[in-house]
C-alpha positions in Angstrom: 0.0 0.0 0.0 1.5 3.0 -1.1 2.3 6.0 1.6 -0.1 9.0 2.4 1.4 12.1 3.3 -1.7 15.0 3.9 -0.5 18.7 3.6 -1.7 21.4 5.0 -0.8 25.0 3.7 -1.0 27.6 6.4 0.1 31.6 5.0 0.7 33.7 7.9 -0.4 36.8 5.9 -4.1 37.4 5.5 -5.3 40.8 4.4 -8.9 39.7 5.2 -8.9 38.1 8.1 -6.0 38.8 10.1 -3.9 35.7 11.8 -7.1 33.3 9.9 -5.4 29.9 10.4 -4.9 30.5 14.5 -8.1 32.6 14.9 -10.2 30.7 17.1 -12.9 29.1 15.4 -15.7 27.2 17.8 -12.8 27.7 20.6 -9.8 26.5 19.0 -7.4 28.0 16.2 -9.0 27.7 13.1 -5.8 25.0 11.7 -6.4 22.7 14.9 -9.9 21.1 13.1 -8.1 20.4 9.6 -5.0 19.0 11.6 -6.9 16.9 14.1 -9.2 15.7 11.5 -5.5 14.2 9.4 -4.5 12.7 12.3 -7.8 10.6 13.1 -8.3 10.2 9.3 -7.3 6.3 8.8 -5.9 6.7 5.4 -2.9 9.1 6.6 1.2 8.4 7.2 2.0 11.4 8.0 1.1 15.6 8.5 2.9 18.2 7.6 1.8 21.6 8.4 3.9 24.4 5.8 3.9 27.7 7.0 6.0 31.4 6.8 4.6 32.2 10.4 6.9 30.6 13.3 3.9 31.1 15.8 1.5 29.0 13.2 4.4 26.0 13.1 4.6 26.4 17.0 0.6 25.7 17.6 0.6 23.1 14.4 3.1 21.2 16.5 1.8 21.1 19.8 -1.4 19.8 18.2 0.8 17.1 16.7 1.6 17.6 13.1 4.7 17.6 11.9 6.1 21.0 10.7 8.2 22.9 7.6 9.4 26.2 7.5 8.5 27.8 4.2 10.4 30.3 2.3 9.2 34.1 2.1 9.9 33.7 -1.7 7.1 31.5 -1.8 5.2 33.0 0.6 3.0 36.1 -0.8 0.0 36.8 -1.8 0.8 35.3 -5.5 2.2 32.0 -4.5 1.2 28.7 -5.4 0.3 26.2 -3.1 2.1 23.7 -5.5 5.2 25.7 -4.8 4.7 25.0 -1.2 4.3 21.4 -1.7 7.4 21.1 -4.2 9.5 23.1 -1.7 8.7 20.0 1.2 9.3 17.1 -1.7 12.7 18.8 -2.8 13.8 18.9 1.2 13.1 15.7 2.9 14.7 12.5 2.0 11.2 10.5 2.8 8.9 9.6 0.0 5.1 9.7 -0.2 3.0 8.1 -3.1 0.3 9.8 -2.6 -0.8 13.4 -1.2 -3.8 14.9 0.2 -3.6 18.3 0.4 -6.7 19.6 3.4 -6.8 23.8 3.5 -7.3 24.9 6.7 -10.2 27.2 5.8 -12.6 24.7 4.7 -12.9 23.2 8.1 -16.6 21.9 7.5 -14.8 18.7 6.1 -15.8 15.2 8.0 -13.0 12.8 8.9 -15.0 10.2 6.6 -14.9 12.5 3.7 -10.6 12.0 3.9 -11.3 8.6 3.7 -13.6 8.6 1.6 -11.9 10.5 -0.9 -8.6 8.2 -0.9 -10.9 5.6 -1.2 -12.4 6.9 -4.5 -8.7 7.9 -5.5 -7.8 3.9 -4.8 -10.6 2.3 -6.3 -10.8 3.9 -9.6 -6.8 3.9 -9.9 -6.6 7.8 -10.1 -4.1 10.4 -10.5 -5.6 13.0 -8.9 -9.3 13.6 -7.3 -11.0 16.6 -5.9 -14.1 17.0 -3.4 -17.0 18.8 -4.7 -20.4 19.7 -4.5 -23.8 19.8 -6.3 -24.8 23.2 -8.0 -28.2 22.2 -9.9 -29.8 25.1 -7.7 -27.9 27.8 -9.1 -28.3 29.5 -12.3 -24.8 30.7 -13.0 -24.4 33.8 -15.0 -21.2 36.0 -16.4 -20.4 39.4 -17.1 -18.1 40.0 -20.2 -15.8 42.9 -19.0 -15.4 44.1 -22.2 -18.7 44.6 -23.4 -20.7 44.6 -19.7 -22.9 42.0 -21.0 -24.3 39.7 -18.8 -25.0 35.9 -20.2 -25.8 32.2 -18.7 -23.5 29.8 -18.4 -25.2 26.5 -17.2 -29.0 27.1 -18.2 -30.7 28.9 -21.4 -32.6 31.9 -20.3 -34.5 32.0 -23.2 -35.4 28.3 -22.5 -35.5 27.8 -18.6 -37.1 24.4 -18.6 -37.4 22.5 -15.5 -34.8 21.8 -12.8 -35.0 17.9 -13.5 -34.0 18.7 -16.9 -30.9 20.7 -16.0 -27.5 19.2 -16.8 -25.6 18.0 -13.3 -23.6 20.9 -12.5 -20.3 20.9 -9.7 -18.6 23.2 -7.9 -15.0 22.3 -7.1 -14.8 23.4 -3.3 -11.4 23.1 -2.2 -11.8 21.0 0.5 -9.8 18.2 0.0 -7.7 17.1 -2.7 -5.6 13.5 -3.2 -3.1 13.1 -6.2 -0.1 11.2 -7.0 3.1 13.2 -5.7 4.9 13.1 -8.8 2.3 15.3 -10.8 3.7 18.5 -8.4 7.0 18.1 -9.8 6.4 16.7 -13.6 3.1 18.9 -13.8 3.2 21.6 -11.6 -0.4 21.0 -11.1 -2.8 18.9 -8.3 -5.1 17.9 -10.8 -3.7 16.0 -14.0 -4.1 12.7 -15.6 -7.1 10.7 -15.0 -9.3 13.0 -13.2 -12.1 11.8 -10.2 -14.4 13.4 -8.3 -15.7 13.0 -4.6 -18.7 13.7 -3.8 -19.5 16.2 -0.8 -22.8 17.6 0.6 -23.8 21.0 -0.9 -23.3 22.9 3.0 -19.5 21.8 2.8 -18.7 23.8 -0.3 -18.3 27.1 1.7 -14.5 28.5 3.1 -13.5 31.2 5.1 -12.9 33.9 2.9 -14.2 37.1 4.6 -14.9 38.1 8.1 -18.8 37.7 7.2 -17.9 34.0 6.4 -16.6 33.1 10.1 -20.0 33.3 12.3 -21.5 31.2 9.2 -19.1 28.1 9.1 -19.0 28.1 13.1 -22.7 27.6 12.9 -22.7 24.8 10.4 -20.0 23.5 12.3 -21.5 23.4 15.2 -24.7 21.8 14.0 -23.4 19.3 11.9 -19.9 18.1 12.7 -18.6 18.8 15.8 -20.4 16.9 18.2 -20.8 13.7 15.7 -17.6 13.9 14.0 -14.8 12.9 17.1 -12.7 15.9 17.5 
């Protein structure tokens, strides 16, 4: 069985929420759910928190993870997470298969769902596989910059129809994501090959994004995952 390492990419800059991954969220920094919910996930060898902030590696560790100090050069506002995740490959001598990569700031992720995206990564032989989520409520629309013209992008206006006779729509919610390690250094990319999907309810497509996002996630949190859910 090949080894699982899950990474976890923790900025210490955030212009919107200041300090977001060690904010308390439901009475603990907001990184302590994703990191807890690794360890307890049954699928996982190892976590590795990767962060810029000192004080961010210092509570990752306590909580239990495993930690890696990441350059400022890949560290702003423009950098890639897959930078993040090439800088640990390049600097450790162990080697992982497989990686899951969990953001802290979609924290309204089930242990289960971890596992149950490896799973769907293992059984379909994969090379990469993202969570997602339903969107055959929403009628999606665009603006054209250019010409300020607004047009639909999954629907006909001009021929609404029903809702049963929609095509399935999905939204890619950044929750978790599992690929084989070698696409980060062959294709620069988390998502490449033969591409899968895992299913997630439509409530855990939201992240913390803005301020007004925080009270909303703590709520859903509350209600459907943190007294069921083992952490």
């Amino acid at each position: 069985m090949s080894k699982i390492l899950a990474f976890i990419p923790a900025r210490g800059g955030s212009k919107g929420i200041p300090n977001k991954n060690i904010k308390l969220f439901n009475g603990k920094p907001l990184i302590e759910w994703t990191i807890r919910s690794a360890l307890k996930s049954k699928s996982i060898d190892k976590v590795i928190v990767s962060s810029d902030s000192q004080k961010i590696l210092s509570i990752s560790k306590k909580i239990g993870a495993e930690v890696v100090l990441r350059p400022k050069s890949i560290s702003g506002d423009f950098a890639t997470t897959e930078s993040a995740i090439k800088h640990y490959i390049n600097i450790v001598k162990e080697s992982f298969d497989t990686i899951v990569l969990l953001s802290p700031t979609s924290p309204i992720r089930k242990i289960k769902d971890i596992d149950n995206t490896v799973k769907e990564f293992r059984s379909k032989k994969l090379d990469s596989c993202f969570s997602a989520s339903r969107l055959n409520d929403f009628l999606i629309w665009k603006l054209n910059k250019k010409t300020k013209k607004f047009s639909s992008i999954n629907y006909d206006y001009k021929n609404r129809g029903v809702r049963q006779g929609r095509e399935l729509n999905y939204v890619e919610n950044g929750s978790i994501y599992v690929f084989k390690s070698d696409l980060i250094n062959y294709k620069n990319n988390r998502l490449s090959g033969k591409i899968g999907m895992y299913l997630m309810d439509f409530w855990q497509s939201f992240e913390i994004d803005e301020k007004s996002d925080w009270k909303l996630l703590e709520t859903i949190y509350q209600k459907f995952i943190l007294k069921n859910d083992g952490r």
